[in-house]
C-alpha positions as CSV (number, residue, x, y, z in Angstrom):
1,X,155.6,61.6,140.9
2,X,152.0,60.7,142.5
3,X,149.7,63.4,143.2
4,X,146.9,63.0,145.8
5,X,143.6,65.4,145.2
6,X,142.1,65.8,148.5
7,X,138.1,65.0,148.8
8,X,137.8,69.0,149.5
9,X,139.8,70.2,146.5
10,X,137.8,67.9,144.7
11,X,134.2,68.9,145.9
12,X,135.5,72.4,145.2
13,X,136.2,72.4,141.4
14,X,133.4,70.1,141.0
15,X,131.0,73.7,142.7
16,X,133.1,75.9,140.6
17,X,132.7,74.3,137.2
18,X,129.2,73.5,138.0
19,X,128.4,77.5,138.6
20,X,130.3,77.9,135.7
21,X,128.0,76.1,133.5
22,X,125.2,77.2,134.9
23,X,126.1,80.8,134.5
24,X,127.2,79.7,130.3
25,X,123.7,77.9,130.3
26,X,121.4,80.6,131.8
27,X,123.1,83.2,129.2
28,X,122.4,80.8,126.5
29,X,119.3,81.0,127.3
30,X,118.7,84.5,127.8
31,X,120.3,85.1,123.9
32,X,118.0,82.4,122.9
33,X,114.6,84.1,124.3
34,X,115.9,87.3,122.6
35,X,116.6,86.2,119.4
36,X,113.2,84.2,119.5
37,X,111.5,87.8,120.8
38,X,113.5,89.3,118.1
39,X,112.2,87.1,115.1
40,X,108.3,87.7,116.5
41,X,108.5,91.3,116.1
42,X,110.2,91.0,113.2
43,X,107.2,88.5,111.6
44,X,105.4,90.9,113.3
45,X,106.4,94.1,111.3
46,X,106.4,92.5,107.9
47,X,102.7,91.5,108.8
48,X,101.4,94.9,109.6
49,X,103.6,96.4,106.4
50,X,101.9,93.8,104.2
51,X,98.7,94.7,105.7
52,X,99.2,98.5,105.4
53,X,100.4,98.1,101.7
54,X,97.4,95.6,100.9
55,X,94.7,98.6,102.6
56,X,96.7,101.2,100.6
57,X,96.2,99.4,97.1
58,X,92.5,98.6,98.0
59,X,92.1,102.2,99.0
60,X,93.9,103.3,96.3
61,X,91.4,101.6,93.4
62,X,88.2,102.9,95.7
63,X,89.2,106.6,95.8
64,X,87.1,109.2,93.5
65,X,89.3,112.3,92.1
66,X,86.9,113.8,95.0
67,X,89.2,112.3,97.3
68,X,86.8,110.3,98.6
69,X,86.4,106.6,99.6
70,X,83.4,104.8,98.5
71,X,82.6,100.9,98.5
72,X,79.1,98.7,98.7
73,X,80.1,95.7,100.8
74,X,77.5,93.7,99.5
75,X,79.2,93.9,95.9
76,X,82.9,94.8,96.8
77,X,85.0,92.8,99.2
78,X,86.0,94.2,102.0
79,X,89.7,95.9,103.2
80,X,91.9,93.3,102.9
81,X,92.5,93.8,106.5
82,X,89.6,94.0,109.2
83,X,90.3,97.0,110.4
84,X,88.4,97.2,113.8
85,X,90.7,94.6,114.7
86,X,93.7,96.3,113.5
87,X,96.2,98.3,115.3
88,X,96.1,101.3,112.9
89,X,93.4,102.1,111.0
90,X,92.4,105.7,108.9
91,X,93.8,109.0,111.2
92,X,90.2,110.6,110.7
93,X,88.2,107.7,112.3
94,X,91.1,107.6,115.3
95,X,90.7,110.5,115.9
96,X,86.8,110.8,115.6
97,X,86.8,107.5,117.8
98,X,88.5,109.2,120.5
99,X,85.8,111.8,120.6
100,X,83.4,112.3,123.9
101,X,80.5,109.8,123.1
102,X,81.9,107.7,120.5
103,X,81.6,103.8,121.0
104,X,84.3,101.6,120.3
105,X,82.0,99.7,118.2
106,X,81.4,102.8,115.2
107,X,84.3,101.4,113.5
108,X,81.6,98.6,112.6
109,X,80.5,102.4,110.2
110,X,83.4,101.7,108.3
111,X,82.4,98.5,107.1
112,X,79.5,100.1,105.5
113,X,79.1,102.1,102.3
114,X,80.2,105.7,104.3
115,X,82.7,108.1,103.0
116,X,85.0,108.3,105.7
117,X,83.8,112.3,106.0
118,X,80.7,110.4,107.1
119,X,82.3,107.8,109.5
120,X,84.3,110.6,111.1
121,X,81.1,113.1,111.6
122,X,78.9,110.0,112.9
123,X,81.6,107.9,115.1
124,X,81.1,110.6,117.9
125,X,77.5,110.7,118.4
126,X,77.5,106.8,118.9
127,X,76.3,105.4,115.7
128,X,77.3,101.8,115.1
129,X,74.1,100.9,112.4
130,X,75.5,102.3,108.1
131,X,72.3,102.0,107.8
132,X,71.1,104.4,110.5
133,X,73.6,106.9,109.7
134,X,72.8,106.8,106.0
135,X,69.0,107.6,107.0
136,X,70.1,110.9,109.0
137,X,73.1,111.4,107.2
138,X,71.3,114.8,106.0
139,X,70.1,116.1,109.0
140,X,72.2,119.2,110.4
141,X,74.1,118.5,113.3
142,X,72.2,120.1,115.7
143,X,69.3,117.8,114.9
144,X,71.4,114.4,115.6
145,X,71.7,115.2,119.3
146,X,70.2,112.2,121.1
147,X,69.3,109.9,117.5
148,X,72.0,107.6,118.6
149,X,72.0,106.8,121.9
């Protein structure tokens, strides 16, 4: 037995098996993009947990029984993360950052010698200079008004 396709059945299963693959290709390609976006935030994660346990064993070594953080950074290194550039950095200086007056740029205070009771009281008024701060760092606060701006 002979069987005769007709040009129009022909055209037709050629459309539907070319929407077909087109459909299997643009889902491939969506689960592709995913996993990719998937495995970036994953890197991404393990990066800012490596970070946060690196800052917690520097912080760690630099903290008195006081409680408080002290470090010269012209003998000890830095945090092993730069943390003006980091997306989480100590709850007291977010906080103080967020403050009416305070300049993006006081993180730079942490980077100095300052406790970060210091960094915290001084981030508000505007102070970006350690060594500004550590020359007024006595005053009473009604004294500072206007020093920094």
């Amino acid at each position: 037995m002979y069987l005769h396709i007709q040009s129009e059945d022909m055209r037709d299963a050629v459309e539907r098996i070319g929407e077909a693959s087109m459909k299997a290709y643009r889902a491939l390609e969506v689960a592709k993009a995913d996993r990719a976006q998937e495995t970036k935030r994953q890197e991404a994660e393990a990066a800012r947990q490596a970070a946060e346990d690196a800052y917690a064993v520097w912080k760690a070594d630099r903290t008195g029984q006081d409680g408080v953080v002290r470090f010269d950074p012209r003998t000890d290194p830095h945090p092993p993360v730069p943390l003006w550039d980091a997306q989480w950095m100590p709850h007291e200086v977010a906080v103080a950052l967020v403050q009416p007056g305070a300049k993006r740029e006081a993180i730079r205070l942490f980077t100095g010698d300052l406790t970060l009771e210091e960094v915290t009281r001084f981030a508000p008024l505007g102070a970006t200079d350690p060594a500004q701060v550590r020359q007024v760092a006595d005053l009473p606060d009604e004294f500072l008004e206007g020093v920094f701006d």
